[in-house]
N, C-alpha and C positions, 0 to 999 in steps of 0.2 A: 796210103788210103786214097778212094777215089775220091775229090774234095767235095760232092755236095751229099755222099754216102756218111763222108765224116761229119758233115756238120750235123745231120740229122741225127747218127748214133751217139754225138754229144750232148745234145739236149735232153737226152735219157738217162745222164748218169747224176748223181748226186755224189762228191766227193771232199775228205775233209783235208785238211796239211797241218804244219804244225809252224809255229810262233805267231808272236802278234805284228806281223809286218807281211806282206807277201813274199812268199817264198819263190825259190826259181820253179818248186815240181810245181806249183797251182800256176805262174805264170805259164810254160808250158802246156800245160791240161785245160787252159782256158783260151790260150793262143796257137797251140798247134792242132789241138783235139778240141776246138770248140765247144770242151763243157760247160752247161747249161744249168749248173744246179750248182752251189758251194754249202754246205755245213760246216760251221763253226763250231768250237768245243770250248771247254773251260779253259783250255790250254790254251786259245787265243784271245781271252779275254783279262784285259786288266780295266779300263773302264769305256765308259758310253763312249767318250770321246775318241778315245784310241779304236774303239771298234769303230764307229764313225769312218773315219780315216782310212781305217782298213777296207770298209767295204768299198767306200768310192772307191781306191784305188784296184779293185777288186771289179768293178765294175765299167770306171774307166779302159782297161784292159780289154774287156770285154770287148768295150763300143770299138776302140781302136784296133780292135780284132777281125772288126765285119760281122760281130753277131748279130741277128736280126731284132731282138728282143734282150733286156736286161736280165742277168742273173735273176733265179732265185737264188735268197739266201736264209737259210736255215739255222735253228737251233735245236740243241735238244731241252726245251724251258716248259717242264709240264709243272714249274714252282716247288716247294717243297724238298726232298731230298733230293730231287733229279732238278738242277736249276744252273746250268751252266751260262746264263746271261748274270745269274746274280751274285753276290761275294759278300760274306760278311769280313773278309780281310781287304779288302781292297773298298772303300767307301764309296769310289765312283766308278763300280760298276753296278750293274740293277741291284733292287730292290729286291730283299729276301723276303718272300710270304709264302704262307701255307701251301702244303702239297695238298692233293685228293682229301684221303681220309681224313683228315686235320680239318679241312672245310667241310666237310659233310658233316663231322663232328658239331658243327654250330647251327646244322638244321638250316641252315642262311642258302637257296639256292642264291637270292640277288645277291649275296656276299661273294658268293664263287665267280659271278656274272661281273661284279665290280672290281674283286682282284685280278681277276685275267683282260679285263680292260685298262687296266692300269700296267699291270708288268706288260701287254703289248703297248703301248704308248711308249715306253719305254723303249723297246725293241724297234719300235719305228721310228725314231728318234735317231736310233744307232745305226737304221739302214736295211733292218732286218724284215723279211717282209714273209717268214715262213716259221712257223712254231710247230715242234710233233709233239703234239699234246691237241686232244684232252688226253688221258688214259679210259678207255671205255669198255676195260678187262672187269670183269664181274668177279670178286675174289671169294673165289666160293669153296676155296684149300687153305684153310688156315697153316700149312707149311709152306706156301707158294715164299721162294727165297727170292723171286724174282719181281717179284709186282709185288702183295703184298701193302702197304699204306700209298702204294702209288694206285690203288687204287679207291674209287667214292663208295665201297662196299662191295656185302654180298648180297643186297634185292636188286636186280636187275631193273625192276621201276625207279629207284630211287638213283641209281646210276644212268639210269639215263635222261633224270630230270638235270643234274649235274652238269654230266657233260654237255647236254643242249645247253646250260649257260656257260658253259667257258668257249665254246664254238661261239658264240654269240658276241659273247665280250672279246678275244681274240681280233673277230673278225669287224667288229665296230670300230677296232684300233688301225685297221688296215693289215693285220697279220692273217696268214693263210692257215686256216689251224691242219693239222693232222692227227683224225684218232687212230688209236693203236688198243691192243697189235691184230688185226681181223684173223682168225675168226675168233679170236678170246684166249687170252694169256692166264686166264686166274685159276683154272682147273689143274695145276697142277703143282710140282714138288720138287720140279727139274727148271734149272737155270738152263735159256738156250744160250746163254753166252760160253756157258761150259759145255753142254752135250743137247741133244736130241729131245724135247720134251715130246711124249707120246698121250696124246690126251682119246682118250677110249669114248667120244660122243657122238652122238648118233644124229639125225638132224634134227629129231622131234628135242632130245635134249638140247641142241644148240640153239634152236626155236625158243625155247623154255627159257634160256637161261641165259647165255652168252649173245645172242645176235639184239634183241631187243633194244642195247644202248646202240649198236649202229644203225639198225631199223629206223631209230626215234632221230640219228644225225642223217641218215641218207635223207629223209622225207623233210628234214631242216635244211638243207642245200648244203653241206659241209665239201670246202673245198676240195680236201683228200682225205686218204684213208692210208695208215701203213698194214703192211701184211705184215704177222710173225711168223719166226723159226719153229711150230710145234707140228709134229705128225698126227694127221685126224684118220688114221687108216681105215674108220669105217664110214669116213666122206670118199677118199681118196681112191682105196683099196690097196696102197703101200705106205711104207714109210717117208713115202715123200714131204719134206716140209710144206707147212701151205704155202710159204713167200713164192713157192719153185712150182704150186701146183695147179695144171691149171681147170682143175676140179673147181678148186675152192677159187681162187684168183678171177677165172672169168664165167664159169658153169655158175656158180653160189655170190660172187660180191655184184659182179657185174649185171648177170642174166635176171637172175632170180630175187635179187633184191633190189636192181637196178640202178647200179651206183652208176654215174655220168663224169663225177669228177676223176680227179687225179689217184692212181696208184703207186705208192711208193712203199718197196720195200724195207724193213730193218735190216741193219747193217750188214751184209755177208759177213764178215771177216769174224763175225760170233761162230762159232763152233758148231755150231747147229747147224751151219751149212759150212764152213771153211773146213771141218776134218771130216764130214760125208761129201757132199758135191764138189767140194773147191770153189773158190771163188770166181776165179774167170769161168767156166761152164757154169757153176748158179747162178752168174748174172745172164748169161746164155737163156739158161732152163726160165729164169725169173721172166724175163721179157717175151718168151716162147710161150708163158704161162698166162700172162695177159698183162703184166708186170708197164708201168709206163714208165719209172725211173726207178733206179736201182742205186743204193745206197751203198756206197764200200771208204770208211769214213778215216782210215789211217796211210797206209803202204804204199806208195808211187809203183812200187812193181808190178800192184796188182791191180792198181788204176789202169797202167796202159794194158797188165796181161787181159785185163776187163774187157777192153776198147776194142783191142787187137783180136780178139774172141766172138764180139760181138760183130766186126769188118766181114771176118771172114763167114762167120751163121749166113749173116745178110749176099754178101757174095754164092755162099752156098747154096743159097734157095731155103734154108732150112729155119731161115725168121725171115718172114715175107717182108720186102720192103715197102709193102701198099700197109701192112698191118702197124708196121712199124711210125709212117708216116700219116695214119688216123691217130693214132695214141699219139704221135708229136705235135696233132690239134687241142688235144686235150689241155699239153703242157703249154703252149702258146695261149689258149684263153686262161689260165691261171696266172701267167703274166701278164695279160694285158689286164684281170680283174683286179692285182694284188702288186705290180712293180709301181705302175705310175708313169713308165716309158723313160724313157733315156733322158731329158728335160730334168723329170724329177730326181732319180738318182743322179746326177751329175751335178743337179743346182743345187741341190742340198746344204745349205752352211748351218751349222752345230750353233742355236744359239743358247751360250755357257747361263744366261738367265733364264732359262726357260726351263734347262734340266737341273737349276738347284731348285726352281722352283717343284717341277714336277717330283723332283726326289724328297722334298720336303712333305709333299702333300700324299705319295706314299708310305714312307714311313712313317708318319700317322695310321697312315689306314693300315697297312701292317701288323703295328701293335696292338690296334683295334682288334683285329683279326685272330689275333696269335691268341687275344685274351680273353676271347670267346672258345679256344679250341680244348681245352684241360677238360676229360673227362672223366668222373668215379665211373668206377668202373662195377660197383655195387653203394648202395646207400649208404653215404656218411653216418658214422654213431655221432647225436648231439655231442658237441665240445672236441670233437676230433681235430678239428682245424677254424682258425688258424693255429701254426704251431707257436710256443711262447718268444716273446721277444727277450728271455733272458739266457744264464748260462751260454753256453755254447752248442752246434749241431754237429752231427759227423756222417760226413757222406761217403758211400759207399758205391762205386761206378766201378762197372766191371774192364778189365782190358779183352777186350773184345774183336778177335778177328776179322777179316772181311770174307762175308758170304757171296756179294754181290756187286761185281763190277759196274752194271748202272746205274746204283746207287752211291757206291763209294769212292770212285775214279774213274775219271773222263779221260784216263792215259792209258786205263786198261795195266798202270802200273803199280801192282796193290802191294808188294815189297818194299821193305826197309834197303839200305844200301848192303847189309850184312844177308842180306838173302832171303829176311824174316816177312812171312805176313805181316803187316802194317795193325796197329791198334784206330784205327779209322774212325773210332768217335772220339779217340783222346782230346783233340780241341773245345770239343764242343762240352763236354763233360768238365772239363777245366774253366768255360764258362758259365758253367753252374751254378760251381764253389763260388764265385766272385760274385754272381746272383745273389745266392745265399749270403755270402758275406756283407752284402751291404742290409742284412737284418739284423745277423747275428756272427761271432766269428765262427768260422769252422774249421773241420779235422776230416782233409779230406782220403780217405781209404781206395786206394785201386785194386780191386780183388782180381786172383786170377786162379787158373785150375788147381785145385792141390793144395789152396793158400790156409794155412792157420792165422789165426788172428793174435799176434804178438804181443808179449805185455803190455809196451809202452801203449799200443793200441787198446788194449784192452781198459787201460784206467780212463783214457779219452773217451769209451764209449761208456763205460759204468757214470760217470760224472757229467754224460750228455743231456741236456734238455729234451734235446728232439732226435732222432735219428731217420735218415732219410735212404732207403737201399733201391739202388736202381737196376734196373734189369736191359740187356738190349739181344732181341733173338735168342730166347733162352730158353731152345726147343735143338731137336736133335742134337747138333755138335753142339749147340749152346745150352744143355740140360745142366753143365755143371755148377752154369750159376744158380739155379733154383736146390741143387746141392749144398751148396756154399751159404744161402740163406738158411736151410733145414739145419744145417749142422752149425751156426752161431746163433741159432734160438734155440735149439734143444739142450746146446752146452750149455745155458744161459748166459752167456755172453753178450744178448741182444735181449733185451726187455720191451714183449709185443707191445706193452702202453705206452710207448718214445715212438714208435716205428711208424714210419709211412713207406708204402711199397709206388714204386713208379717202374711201366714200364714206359721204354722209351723210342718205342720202334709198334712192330706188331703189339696188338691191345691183346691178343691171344698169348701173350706170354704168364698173365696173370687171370685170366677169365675163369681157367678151371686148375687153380691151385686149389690140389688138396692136402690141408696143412693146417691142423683144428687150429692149434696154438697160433694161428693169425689171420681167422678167420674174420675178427671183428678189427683187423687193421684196416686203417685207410688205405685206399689201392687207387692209383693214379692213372692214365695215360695221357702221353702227350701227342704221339701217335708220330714223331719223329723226333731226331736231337739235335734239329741244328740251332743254332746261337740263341735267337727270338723264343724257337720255343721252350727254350732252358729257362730265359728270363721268364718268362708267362707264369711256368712251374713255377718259380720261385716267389711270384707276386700273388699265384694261391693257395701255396705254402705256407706265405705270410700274411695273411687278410688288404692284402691290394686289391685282387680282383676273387670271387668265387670260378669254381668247377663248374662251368652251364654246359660242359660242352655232354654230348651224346653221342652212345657205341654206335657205328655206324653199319656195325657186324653182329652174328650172335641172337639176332631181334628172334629167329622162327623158333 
């Protein structure tokens, strides 16, 4: 490549690698190909420190490369299910707090504004100086497998009071926030990580309903915006994705709504563009489309087929290299807003007091947070809860599939070693029981498709105090849990006066249960399962904290 064709076509790319040390392909891709953008994952994080570590040296590389400008470096930390800076297994890595809906749950916009200042303080700590987050998808499909509680609802005003405070919080920490996914992920039913979502809106509907939270961030100065993988064919007039189109990209984000900041597409290597476009021509199409960096967050082959694809467009005339190197303005004032310069990243020393202190001061607020989020989901009957602190409980968690790689795995590796779907909330569900247990002991039941409920089991739940049945995605493939409930209260096996129903994901899984025989049961959400909000459950389960929290959905 011709050397100052490649420096430029590297500062457009965003790419991830795997361990927590530098690899040889990122050293390569930031010393031969002068990429300009790194994304971390879950997979190279074990904590602050070691990410620390990583980045300087990641960055170092850089300087000693000749780049002109330091790294960005990314995460994917929208909190909540999708939080690949935090770890409840590993204690010094960030701070686990609340996703989207979980905070909107508590009515708190200064709360959303205060967590996302805090998990970026964190992240800048580490070295991190780019988050794609807020989520500013309007979830207006109660089957969306894909967004779904990663989203702050379905009014588009109340979603975009939201994410104007986490842009805010974010970007007070010195993180670069990025909302996602333009033009609006929430309409529909289809995962782009698997296939093609085709969303049928028109503009006066997307006016209506989906552009309004990026409206309210464009006129807030938000540093970037990601595009999604969804086809708007009566934006468009094909099934072009919008990350690839440059209808939507630069006719609709740029023109007409007037974004000035950064464009950064979601990952190619999703299906929504890796088995229609392919990834080396999508990243092509992405950048042709008004695209300024272009995301491809796994494969070294397809980094450089990316690179090499992008050399020769540029070479061909067929991605102007005047177009290429305005948009490589962009990326250069986003660094110089949000790096610090090469001083800062390089001076950088980790001090080990500063982050037990900051880690101390949020997990506090954390739990504060997490215990504000538990919403009924229709009016408690007086005396419903708390549940008794005698006898024994018996919980019932379902083994539960993965629907959704960017919620369940940051490896995109959702199998067992024997070939199987993975049960993906088995941990956190196991942190439940041990919640519960320190009230009362429990007996705890893993339901699965087809399951009768076995003697031994059966005399554990007739001689239970409480009973607690939890639900997660139990809509299409997951209908056969709400099966599984119907057919151990009808057998009487389950007596609705013990019962409390939780779900533990979408709050739609129990909204329009119709089931007279447990009409008058408590009904829970926590609005995700990981570790914190298991405990939360369990401390309004047991009169620690009440249910304040509120549906964030459902209101028209």
């Amino acid at each position: 490549m011709h050397h100052p064709t490649k420096r430029e076509i590297g500062q457009h790319f965003l790419f991830g690698f795997h361990g927590h040390h530098v690899s040889d392909d990122i050293r390569t891709l930031i010393c031969d190909y002068y990429l300009g953008n790194v994304i971390l994952m879950k997979r190279n994080v074990q904590s602050i420190a070691q990410v620390q570590a990583l980045v300087t040296d990641l960055q170092r590389l850089a300087k000693e490369a000749g780049h002109e400008r330091p790294l960005m470096i990314g995460i994917d930390q929208e909190n909540g299910l999708v939080s690949a800076f935090s770890s409840t297994a590993h204690a010094d890595a960030g701070t686990q707090f609340p996703g989207a809906m979980a905070l909107a749950a508590t009515g708190s916009v200064q709360l959303a504004e205060q967590v996302s200042a805090a998990s970026g303080a964190e992240m800048r700590l580490a070295g991190i100086n780019w988050a794609y987050s807020p989520v500013a998808d309007v979830n207006n499909d109660p089957r969306n497998p894909v967004i779904g509680v990663r989203s702050f609802g379905d009014d588009p005003q109340d979603v975009s009071r939201y994410v104007q405070a986490v842009s805010r919080g974010l970007t007070s920490a010195g993180i670069a926030p990025s909302a996602k996914h333009f033009p609006g992920h929430g309409n529909t039913h289809t995962d782009s990580h698997l296939s093609l979502p085709v969303i049928e809106a028109t503009r006066e509907s997307l006016d209506a309903t989906e552009l309004p939270p990026f409206k309210a961030l464009i006129d807030s100065g938000v540093a970037s915006i990601m595009t999604g993988h969804m086809a708007l064919p009566l934006i468009t007039g094909d099934a072009t994705p919008a990350s690839l189109s440059r209808a939507v990209t630069t006719d609709l984000l740029r023109d007409a709504l007037g974004f000035r900041g950064v464009i950064v597409t979601d990952c190619l290597e999703m299906d929504a563009v890796a088995a229609t476009a392919g990834v080396a021509p999508g990243a092509v199409r992405a950048l042709q489309a008004g695209a300024d960096v272009v995301m491809i967050c796994h494969r070294f082959d397809r980094h450089l087929a990316a690179l090499n694809a992008t050399y020769d467009a540029v070479r061909a005339g067929v991605l102007p290299a005047a177009a290429l190197a305005e948009s490589g303005r962009r990326i250069a004032a986003m660094k110089d807003a949000f790096t610090g310069g090469w001083d800062a990243v390089l001076g950088a020393k980790l001090d080990a007091g500063q982050v037990r202190r900051l880690k101390t001061d949020n997990a506090l607020l954390g739990t504060q947070a997490y215990a504000r989020t538990v919403a009924p989901l229709r009016p408690l009957r007086p005396g419903a809860l708390p549940l008794a602190k005698a006898g024994h409980a018996v919980l019932f968690t379902p083994r539960v599939q993965s629907i959704n790689p960017a919620v369940d795995d940051n490896e995109g590796a959702l199998r067992d070693a024997a070939g199987r779907l993975r049960n993906t909330a088995g941990p956190s569900y196991e942190a439940l029981s041990k919640s519960l247990a320190a009230h009362v002991p429990v007996h705890h039941i893993v339901y699965a498709p087809g399951d009768t409920v076995v003697p031994s089991d059966q005399e554990k739940i007739r001689g239970a105090s409480s009973l607690v049945f939890a639900v997660r995605n139990a809509f299409e493939a997951g209908a056969w849990q709400i099966d599984y409930l119907r057919a151990v209260v009808q057998d009487g096996v389950v007596a609705p006066e013990k019962l409390v129903l939780v779900t533990t994901c979408a709050p739609y899984d129990l909204m329009n249960l119709d089931m007279s025989e447990v009409k008058d049961v408590p009904c829970l959400a926590t609005f995700e399962f990981t570790v914190p909000a298991m405990a939360a459950l369990a401390d309004v389960l047991f009169g620690v904290s009440e249910a304040k929290g509120t549906l964030p959905v459902g209101k028209a």
